[in-house]
C-alpha positions as CSV (number, residue, x, y, z in Angstrom):
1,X,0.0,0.0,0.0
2,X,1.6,3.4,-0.9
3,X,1.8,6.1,1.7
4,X,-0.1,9.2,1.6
5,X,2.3,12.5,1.0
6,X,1.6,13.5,4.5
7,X,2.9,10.0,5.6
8,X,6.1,10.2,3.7
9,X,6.7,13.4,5.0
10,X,6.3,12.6,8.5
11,X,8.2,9.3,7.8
12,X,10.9,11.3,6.5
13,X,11.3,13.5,9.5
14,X,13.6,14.3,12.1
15,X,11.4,15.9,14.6
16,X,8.7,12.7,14.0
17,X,6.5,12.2,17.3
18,X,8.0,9.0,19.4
19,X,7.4,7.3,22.2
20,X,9.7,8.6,25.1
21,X,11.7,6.7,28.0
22,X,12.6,8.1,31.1
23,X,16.0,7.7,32.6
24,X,16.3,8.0,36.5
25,X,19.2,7.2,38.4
26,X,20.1,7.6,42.1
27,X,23.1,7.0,43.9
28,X,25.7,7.1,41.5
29,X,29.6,7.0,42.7
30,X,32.7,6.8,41.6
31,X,35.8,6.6,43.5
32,X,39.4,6.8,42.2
33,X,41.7,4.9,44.7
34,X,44.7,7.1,46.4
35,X,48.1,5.2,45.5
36,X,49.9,4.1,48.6
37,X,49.0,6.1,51.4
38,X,47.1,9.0,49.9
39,X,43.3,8.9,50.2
40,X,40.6,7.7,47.9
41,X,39.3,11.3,45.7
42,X,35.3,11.0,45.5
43,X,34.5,11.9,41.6
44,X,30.7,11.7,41.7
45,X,29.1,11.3,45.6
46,X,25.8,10.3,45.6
47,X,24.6,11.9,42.5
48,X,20.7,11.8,41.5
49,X,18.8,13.0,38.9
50,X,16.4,11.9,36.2
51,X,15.9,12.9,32.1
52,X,12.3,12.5,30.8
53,X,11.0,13.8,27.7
54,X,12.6,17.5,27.9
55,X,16.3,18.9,27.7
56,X,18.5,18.5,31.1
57,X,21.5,20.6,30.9
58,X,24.5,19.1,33.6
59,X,26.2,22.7,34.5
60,X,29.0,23.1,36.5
61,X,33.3,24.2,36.7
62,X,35.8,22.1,35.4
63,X,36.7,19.1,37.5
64,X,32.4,19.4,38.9
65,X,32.0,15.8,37.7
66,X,29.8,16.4,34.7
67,X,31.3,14.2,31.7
68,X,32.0,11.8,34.5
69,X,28.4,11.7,35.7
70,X,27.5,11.0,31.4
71,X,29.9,8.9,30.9
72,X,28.7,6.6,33.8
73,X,24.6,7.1,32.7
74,X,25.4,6.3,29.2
75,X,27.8,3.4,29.9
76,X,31.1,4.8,28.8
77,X,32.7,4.6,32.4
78,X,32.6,1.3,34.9
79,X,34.4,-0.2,37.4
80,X,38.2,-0.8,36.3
81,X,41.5,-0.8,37.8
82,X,41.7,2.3,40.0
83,X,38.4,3.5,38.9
84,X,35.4,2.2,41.3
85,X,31.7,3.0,39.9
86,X,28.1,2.1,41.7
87,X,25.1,3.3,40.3
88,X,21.4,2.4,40.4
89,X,20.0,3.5,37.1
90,X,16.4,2.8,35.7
91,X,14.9,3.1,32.3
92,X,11.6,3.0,32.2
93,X,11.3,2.6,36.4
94,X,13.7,-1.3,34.7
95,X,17.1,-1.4,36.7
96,X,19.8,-1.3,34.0
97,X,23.3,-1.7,33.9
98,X,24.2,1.3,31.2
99,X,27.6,-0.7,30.3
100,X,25.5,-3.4,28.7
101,X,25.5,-3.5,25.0
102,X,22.1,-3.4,25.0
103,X,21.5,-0.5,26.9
104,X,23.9,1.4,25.3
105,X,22.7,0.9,22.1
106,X,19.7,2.8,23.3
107,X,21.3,5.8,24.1
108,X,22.4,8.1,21.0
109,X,25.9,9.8,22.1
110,X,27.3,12.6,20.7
111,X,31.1,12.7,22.3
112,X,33.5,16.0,22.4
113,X,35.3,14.4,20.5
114,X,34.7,14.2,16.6
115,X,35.1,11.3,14.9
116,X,33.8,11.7,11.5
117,X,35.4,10.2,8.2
118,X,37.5,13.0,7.3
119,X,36.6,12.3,3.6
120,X,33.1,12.3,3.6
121,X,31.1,15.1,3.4
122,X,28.1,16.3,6.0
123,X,25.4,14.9,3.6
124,X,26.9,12.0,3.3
125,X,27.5,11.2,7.1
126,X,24.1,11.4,7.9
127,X,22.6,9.6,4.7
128,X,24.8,6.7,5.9
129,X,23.4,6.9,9.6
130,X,20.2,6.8,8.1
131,X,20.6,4.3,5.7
132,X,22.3,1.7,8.1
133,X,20.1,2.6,11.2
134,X,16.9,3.0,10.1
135,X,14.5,-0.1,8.9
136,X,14.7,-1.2,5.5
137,X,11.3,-0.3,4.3
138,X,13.0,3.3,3.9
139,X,12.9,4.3,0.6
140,X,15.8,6.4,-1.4
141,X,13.2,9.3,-1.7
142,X,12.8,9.4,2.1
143,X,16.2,9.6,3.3
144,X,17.3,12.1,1.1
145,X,14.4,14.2,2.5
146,X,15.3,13.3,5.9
147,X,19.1,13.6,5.1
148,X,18.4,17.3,3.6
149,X,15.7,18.6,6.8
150,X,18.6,17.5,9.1
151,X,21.2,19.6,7.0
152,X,18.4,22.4,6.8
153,X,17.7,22.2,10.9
154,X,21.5,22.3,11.6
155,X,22.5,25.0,9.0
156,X,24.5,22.6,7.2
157,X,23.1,23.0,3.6
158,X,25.9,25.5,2.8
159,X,28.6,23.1,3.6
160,X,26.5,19.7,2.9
161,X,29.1,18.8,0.0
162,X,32.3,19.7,1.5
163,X,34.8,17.1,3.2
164,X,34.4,16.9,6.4
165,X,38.1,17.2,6.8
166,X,40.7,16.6,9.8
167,X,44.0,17.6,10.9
168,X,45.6,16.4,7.5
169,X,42.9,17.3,5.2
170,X,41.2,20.7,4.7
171,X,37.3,20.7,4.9
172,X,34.3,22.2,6.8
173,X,34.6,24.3,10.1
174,X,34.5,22.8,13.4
175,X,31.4,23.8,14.2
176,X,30.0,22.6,11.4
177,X,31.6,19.1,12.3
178,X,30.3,19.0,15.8
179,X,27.1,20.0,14.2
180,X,27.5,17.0,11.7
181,X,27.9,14.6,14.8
182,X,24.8,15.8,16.4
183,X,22.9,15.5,13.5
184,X,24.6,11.5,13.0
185,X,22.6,10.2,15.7
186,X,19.7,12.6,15.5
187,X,18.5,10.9,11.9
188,X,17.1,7.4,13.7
189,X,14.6,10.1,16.3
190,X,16.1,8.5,19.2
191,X,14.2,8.5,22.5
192,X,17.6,9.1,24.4
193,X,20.2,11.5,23.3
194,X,23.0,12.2,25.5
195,X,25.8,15.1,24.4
196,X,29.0,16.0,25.9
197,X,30.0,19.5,25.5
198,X,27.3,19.8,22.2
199,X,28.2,24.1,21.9
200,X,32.3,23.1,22.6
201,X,33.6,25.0,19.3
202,X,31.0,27.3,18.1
203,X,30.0,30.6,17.8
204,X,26.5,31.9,19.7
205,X,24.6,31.8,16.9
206,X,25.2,28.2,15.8
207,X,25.2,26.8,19.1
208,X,22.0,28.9,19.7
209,X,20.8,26.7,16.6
210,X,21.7,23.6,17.7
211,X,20.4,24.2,21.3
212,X,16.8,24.5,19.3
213,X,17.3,21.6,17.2
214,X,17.6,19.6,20.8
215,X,14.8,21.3,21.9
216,X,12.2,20.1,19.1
217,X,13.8,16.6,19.3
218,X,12.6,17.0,22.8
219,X,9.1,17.9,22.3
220,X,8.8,15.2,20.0
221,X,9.3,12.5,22.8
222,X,12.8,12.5,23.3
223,X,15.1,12.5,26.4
224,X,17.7,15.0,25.8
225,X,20.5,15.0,28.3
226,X,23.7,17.1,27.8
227,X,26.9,18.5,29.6
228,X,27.6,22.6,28.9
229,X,30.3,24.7,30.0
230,X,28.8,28.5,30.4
231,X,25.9,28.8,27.8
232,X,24.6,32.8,26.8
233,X,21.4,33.9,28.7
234,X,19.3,32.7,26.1
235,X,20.7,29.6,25.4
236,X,19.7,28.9,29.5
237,X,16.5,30.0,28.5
238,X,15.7,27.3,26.3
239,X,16.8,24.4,29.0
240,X,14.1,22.9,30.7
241,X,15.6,21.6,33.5
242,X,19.4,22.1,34.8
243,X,21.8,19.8,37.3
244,X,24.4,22.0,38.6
245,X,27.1,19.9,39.7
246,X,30.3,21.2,42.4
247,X,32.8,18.9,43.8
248,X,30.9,15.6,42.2
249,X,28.0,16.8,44.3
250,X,24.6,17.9,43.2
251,X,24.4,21.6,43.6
252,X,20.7,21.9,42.4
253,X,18.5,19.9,40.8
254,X,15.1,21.2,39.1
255,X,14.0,23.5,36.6
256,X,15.6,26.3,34.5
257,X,12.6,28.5,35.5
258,X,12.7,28.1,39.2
259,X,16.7,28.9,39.3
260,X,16.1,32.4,40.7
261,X,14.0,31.9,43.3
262,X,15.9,29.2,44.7
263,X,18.9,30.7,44.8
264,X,17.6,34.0,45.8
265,X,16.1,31.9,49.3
266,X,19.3,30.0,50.0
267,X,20.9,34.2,50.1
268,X,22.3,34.4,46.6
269,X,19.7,36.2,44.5
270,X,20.3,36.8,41.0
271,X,21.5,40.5,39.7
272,X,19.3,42.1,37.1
273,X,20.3,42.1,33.7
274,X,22.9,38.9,34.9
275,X,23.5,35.6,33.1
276,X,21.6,32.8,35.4
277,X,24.4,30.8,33.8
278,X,27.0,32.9,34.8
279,X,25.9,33.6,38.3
280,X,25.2,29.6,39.4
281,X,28.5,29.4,38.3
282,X,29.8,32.2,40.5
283,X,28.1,30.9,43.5
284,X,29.4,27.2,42.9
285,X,33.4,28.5,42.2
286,X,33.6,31.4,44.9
287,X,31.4,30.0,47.7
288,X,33.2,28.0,49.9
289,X,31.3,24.2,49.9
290,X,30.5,24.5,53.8
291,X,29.2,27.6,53.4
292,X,26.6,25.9,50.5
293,X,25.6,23.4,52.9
294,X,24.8,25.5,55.1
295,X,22.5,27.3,53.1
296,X,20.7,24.4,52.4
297,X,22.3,23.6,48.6
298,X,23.1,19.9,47.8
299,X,19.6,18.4,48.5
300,X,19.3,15.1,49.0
301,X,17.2,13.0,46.9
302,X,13.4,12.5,49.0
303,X,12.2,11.3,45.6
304,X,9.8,8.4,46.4
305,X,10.7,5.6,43.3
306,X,8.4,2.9,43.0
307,X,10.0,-0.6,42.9
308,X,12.0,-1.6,40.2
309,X,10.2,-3.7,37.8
310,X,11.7,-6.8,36.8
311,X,13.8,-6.6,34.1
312,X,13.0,-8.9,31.0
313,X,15.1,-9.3,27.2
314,X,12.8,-8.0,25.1
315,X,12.1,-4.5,27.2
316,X,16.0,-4.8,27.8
317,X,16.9,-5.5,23.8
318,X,18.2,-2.7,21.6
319,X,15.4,-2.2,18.9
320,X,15.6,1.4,18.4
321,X,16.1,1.9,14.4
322,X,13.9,-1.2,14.2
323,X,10.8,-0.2,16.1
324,X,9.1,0.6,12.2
325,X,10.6,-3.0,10.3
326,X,13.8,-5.0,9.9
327,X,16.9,-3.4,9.6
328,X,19.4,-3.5,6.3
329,X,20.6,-6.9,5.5
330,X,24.3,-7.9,6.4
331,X,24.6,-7.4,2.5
332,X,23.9,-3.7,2.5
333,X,26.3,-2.9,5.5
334,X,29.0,-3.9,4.0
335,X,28.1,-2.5,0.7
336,X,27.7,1.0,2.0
337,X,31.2,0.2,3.9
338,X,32.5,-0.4,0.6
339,X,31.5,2.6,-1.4
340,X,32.4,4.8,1.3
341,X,35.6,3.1,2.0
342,X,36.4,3.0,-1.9
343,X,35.2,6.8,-2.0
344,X,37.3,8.2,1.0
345,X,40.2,6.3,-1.0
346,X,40.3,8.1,-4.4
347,X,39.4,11.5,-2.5
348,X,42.6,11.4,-0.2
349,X,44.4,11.4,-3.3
350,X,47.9,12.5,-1.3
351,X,48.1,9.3,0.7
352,X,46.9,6.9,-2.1
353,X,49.6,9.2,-4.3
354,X,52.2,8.8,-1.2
355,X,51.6,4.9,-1.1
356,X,51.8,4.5,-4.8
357,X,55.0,6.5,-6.0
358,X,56.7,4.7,-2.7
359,X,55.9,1.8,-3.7
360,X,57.6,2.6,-7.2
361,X,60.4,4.5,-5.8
362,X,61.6,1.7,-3.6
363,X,61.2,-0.7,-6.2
364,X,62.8,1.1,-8.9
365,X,65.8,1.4,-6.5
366,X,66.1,-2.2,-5.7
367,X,65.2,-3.4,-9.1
368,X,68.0,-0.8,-10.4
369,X,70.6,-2.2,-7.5
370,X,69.7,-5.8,-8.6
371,X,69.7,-5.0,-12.0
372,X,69.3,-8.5,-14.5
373,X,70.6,-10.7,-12.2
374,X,68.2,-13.3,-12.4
375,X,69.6,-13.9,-16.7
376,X,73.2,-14.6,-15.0
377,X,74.7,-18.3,-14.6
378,X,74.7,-19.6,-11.4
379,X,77.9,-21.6,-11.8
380,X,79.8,-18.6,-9.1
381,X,79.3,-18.1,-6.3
382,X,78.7,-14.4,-6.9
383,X,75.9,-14.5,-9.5
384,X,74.2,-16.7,-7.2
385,X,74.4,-14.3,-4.0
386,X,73.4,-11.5,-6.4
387,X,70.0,-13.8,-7.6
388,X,69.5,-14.9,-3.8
389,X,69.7,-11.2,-2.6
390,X,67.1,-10.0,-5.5
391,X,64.5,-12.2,-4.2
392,X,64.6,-11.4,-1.1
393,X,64.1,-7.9,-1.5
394,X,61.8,-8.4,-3.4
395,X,59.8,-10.6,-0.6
396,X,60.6,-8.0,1.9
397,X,59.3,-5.6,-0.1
398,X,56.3,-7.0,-0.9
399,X,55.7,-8.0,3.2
400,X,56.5,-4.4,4.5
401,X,55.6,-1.9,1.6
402,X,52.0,-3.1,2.4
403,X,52.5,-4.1,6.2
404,X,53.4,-0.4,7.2
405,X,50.5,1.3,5.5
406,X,47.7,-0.3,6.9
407,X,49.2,0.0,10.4
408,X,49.6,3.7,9.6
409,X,45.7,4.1,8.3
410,X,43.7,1.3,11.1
411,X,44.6,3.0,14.3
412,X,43.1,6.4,12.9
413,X,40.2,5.3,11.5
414,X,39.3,3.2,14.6
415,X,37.6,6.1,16.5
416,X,35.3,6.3,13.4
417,X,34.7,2.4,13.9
418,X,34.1,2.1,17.7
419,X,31.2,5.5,17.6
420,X,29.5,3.4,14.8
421,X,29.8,-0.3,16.4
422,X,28.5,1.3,20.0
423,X,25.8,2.9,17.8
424,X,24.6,0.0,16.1
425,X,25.7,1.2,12.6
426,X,26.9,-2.4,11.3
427,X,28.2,-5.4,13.2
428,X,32.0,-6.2,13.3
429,X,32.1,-8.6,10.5
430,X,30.4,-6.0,7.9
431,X,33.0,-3.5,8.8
432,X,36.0,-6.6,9.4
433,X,34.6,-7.6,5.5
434,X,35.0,-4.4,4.1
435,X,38.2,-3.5,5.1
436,X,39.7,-6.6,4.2
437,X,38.2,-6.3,0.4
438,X,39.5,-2.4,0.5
439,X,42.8,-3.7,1.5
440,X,43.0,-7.2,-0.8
441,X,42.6,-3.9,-3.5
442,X,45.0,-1.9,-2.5
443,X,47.3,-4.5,-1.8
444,X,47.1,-6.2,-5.2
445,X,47.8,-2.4,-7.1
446,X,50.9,-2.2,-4.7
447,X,52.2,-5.9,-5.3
448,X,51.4,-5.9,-9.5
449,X,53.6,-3.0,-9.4
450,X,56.3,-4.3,-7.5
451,X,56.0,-7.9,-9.0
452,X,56.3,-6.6,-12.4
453,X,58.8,-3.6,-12.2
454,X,61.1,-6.5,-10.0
455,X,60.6,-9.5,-12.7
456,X,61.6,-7.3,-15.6
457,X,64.1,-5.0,-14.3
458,X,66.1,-8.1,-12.1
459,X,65.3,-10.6,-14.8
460,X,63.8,-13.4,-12.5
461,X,62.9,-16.9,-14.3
462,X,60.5,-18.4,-12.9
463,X,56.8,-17.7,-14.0
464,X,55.1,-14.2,-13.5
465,X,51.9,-15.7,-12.3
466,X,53.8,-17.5,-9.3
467,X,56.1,-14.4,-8.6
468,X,52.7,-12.1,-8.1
469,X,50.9,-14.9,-6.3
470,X,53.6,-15.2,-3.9
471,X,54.3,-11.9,-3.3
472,X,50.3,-11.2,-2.6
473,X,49.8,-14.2,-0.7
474,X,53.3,-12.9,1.9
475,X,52.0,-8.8,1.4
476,X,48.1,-10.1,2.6
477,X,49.4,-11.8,5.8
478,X,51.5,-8.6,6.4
479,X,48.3,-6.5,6.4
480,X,47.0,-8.7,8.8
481,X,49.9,-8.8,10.8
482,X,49.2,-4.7,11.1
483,X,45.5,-5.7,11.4
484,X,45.9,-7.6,14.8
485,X,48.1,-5.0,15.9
486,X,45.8,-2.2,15.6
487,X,42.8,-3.9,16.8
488,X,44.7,-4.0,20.0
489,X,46.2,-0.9,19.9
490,X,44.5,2.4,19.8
491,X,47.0,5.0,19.3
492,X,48.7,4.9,15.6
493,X,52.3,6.1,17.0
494,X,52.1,3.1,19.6
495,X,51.0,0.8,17.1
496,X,54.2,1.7,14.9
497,X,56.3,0.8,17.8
498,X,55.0,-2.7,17.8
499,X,55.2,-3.5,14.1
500,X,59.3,-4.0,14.5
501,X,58.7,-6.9,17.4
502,X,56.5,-8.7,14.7
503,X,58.2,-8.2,11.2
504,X,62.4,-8.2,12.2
505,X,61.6,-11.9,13.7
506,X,60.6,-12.4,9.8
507,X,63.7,-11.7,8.8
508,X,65.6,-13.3,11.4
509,X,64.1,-16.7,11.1
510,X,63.3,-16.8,6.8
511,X,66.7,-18.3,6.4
512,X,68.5,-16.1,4.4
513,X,70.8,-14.1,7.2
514,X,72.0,-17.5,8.8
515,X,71.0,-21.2,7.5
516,X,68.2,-22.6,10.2
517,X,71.0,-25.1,11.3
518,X,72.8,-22.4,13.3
519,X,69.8,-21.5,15.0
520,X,69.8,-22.7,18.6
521,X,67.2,-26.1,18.7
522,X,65.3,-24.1,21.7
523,X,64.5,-21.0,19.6
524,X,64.2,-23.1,15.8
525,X,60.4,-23.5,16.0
526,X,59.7,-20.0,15.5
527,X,60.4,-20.1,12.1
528,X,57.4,-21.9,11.2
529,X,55.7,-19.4,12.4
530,X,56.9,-16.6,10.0
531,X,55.1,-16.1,6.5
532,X,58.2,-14.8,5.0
533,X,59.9,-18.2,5.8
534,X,57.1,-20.0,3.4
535,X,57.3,-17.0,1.2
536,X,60.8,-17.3,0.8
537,X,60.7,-21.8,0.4
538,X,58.0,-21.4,-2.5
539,X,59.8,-18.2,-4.7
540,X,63.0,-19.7,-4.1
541,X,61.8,-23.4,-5.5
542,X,59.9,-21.4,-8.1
543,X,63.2,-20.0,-9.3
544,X,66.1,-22.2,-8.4
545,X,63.8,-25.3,-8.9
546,X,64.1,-28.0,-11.8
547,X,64.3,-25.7,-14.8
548,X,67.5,-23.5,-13.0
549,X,71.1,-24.0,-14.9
550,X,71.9,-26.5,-18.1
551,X,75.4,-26.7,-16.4
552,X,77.0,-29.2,-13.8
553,X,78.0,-25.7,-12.0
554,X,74.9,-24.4,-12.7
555,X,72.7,-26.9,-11.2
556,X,75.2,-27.4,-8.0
557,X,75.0,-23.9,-7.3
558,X,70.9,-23.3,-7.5
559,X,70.8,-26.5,-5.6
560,X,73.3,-25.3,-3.0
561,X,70.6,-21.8,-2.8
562,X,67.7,-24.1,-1.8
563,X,69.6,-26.6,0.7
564,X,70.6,-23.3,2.5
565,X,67.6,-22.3,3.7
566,X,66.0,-26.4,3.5
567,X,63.8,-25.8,0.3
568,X,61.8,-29.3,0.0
569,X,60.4,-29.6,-3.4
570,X,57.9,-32.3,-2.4
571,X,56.5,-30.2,0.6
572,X,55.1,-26.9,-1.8
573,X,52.0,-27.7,-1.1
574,X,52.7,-27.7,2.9
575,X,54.3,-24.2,2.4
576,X,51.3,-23.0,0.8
577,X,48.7,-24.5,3.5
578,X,51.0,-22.8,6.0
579,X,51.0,-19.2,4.3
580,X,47.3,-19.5,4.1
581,X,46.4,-20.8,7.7
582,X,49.1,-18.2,9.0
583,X,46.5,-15.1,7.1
584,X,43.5,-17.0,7.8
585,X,44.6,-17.3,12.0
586,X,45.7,-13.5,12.2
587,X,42.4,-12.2,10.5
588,X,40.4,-14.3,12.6
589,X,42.3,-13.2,15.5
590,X,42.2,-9.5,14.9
591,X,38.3,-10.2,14.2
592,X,37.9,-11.5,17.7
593,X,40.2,-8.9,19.2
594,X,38.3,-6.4,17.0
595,X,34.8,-7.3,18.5
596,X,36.0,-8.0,22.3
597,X,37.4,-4.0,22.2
598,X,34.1,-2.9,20.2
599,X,32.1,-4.8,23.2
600,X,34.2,-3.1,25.9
């Protein structure tokens, strides 16, 4: 049955009516423990509060416990190493714990932090919320309405076709970013929306904007709940209620309205013409916290809660983008991962340049070093060095020209990954799927133009087809070799530090700086754990195999390469099994790493 016009446009809305949830929480703590004999510092003591169907600014100075006090409601923060947390929050009057998947994937979070794909532009980053989040029954038509009302609400239209940018790449404002980020999780109408800092980064009149964009996702249904620093006069005015927060205490708890009164009777009343932002915060930084207590701020919490009701899956399950019809097929994740990852590729055209004429620089050199001496007998001693040494540059080559890149590009686009796992954008194996296609792509264009430029320019025998299969079998388990790295590394300049400790026991054990024989028995097994050592067994019968010298010299001395490094002619097909499992293990392993880090 088609929809009515007045149906699709509602459909296709933003600002479409929904059914709220209130979130109430009591008793929330966190404690970092003192080291050795200094004392345990309270973070949040005894915090209360409750979001429900309106906006709920969390006010308060630097160090007041605010982001803290999100972090914990939304599930971002829990009990780990120093850090104890205890907290007794309830959706819907249902005790939750807010670090459960689940629960989290209720909440739509809008961090301080940006992390957009640099390369894609506003319009794009919320058509591919949309597309991913909401159910399939959306058609085309209606997310490109919704997609262009959301640029239209957040003043985006100007800017919808520009690159988002980044610190290496020049694109739209930072405002207009944060805007962008908002807007991400505002396309599925959430019933929860928490913000950190929303305004951090923009001028009045755009965070004036944005503060009314909240404001009608609030009188649609939703819970809006957000941290602010010191927001204009008549940015407060559009607050419904505030939580002022000092010393990871609550200040005052209530309504923006009923701010003056209630600080006028505790002795502070508000100056005409004054900020009620400003002056709270006055009160909270000059005011000395007995003196506050005194007065009779810090109320306790005399709300009367009714008994939790017993928590049950299907109340509990994250169904949010789903509540209207199934979402997108496994199939049309990674699909839209695809064309975006292919997209932000050929955009960034100075790292995909970088990579490529790398690539062909460090070739060239070699190939120009090793220059035809694959067409040379191998009757001295000489020639055959020279040959040995030109394959295994070009191996290394092939490993660590593709190895090093990936590392480089993982780590920064895993902030990017984590907000849209924890958002219930695609699962782990769509985005896991996606890269590996984008990087069994880029891969291949970086080994056909080593394996070509190296075959020609050093004159190598043995077939091109099993010098490029080689080579891309050895350069694919190097990209997963930086795969399993970064999935358990966040920070790229870290993650760099690592790659040595897992490529130079390549080189060590492959065979060609001393024959496996010399390595001590305790310490020999490692080598059949290296890819390069397979690599190295299958090029090396491939080219100093049966078909290598007419000559009695000629045969001794290929025969005398492949005994050096125990090259087993009737065992290929084991070298190849090992190359493969050794790929297969480390992508399955980073996949598991991947997903346990997502999860946490």
């Amino acid at each position: 049955m088609e929809k009515t016009a007045d149906e699709d446009c509602e459909f296709s809305s933003p600002f479409q009516a929904r059914e709220g949830k209130t979130l109430l929480w009591r008793d929330v703590n966190m404690t970092l423990s003192g080291k050795g004999d200094d004392p345990d510092k309270k973070i949040l003591d005894s915090v209360w509060g409750q979001a429900s169907n309106e906006t709920t600014a969390i006010l308060g100075p630097s160090g007041a416990g605010k982001t803290s006090l999100l972090n914990v409601l939304s599930g971002r923060e829990r009990s780990k190493g120093r850090i104890k947390v205890t907290a007794d929050v309830r959706l819907d009057n249902q005790r939750v714990d807010p670090t459960a998947s689940s629960v989290r994937k209720q909440i739509a979070f809008v961090s301080q932090e940006n992390s957009l794909q640099t390369s894609a532009t506003p319009r794009e980053c919320l058509l591919f919320s949309a597309k991913l989040r909401l159910p399939r029954s959306m058609t085309a038509i209606q997310l490109a309405k919704l997609t262009d009302r959301m640029l239209e609400e957040l003043g985006l239209t100007e800017c919808a076709d520009t690159m988002t940018g980044g610190e290496l790449l020049k694109g739209i404002s930072g405002g207009e970013r944060k805007r962008t980020s908002v807007g991400v999780e505002l396309v599925t109408k959430p019933s929860l929306v928490f913000l950190d800092e929303p305004t951090s980064g923009l001028d009045s009149f755009s965070a004036l904007q944005l503060i009314q964009v909240l404001k009608k996702v609030a009188n649609a249904g939703a819970s809006v709940l957000f941290t602010i620093h010191q927001p204009a006069s008549d940015i407060f005015d559009t607050f419904d209620r505030m939580i002022l927060m000092n010393k990871g205490r609550v200040m005052y708890q209530g309504t923006v309205d009923d701010v003056p009164d209630y600080f006028a009777d505790k002795g502070h009343p508000l100056p005409l013409k004054y900020n009620p932002a400003d002056w709270v915060m006055i009160i909270a930084q000059t005011t000395p916290v007995e003196e506050l207590e005194d007065t009779g701020f810090f109320p306790a919490d005399d709300r009367e809660l009714l008994p939790t009701e017993r928590m049950n899956s299907r109340s509990n399950s994250v169904h949010g983008s789903r509540r209207n019809g199934e979402r997108v097929s496994r199939g049309t994740e990674i699909l839209w991962l695809l064309r975006r990852d292919f997209r932000a590729m050929f955009r960034d055209k100075m790292i995909l340049g970088a990579r490529l004429m790398l690539t062909i620089f460090m070739t060239l050199l070699s190939g120009f070093i090793f220059w035809k001496v694959g067409g040379k007998s191998s009757d001295t001693p000489v020639n055959v060095q020279s040959h040995f040494g030109g394959i295994i540059i070009s191996t290394m080559l092939a490993m660590f020209g593709t190895a090093l890149p990936t590392l480089i590009v993982f780590p920064q686009e895993r902030p990017v990954f984590i907000r849209e796992y924890s958002t219930n954008h695609y699962s782990v194996l769509s985005y896991f799927t996606s890269r590996l296609a984008l990087e069994a792509f880029l891969t291949a264009v970086q080994v056909i133009i080593m394996a070509m430029l190296t075959y020609f320019m050093m004159d190598l025998q043995l077939r091109f087809f099993w010098h490029f299969i080689i080579l891309y079998t050895l350069a694919m388990s190097g990209t997963a070799i930086s795969m399993i790295i970064g999935s358990a590394v966040s920070d790229p300049k870290l993650a760099i530090e690592f790659l040595p400790m897992t490529l130079v026991p390549q080189l060590l054990f492959a065979g060609f700086f001393v024959a496996p024989e010399f390595i001590p028995v305790w310490l020999r097994w490692v080598q059949w754990l290296m890819s390069l050592t397979y690599a190295v067994k299958l090029i090396l019968d491939q080219e100093f195999g049966e078909n290598c010298g007419s000559g009695p010299g000629e045969e001794e001395g290929c025969q005398r390469v492949l005994s050096s490094v125990n090259v087993n002619s009737d065992k290929v097909w084991i070298y190849w099994l090992a190359l493969v499992c050794i790929f297969v293990v480390l992508r399955l392993g980073a996949l598991i790493l991947l997903k346990r880090k997502a999860d946490r």
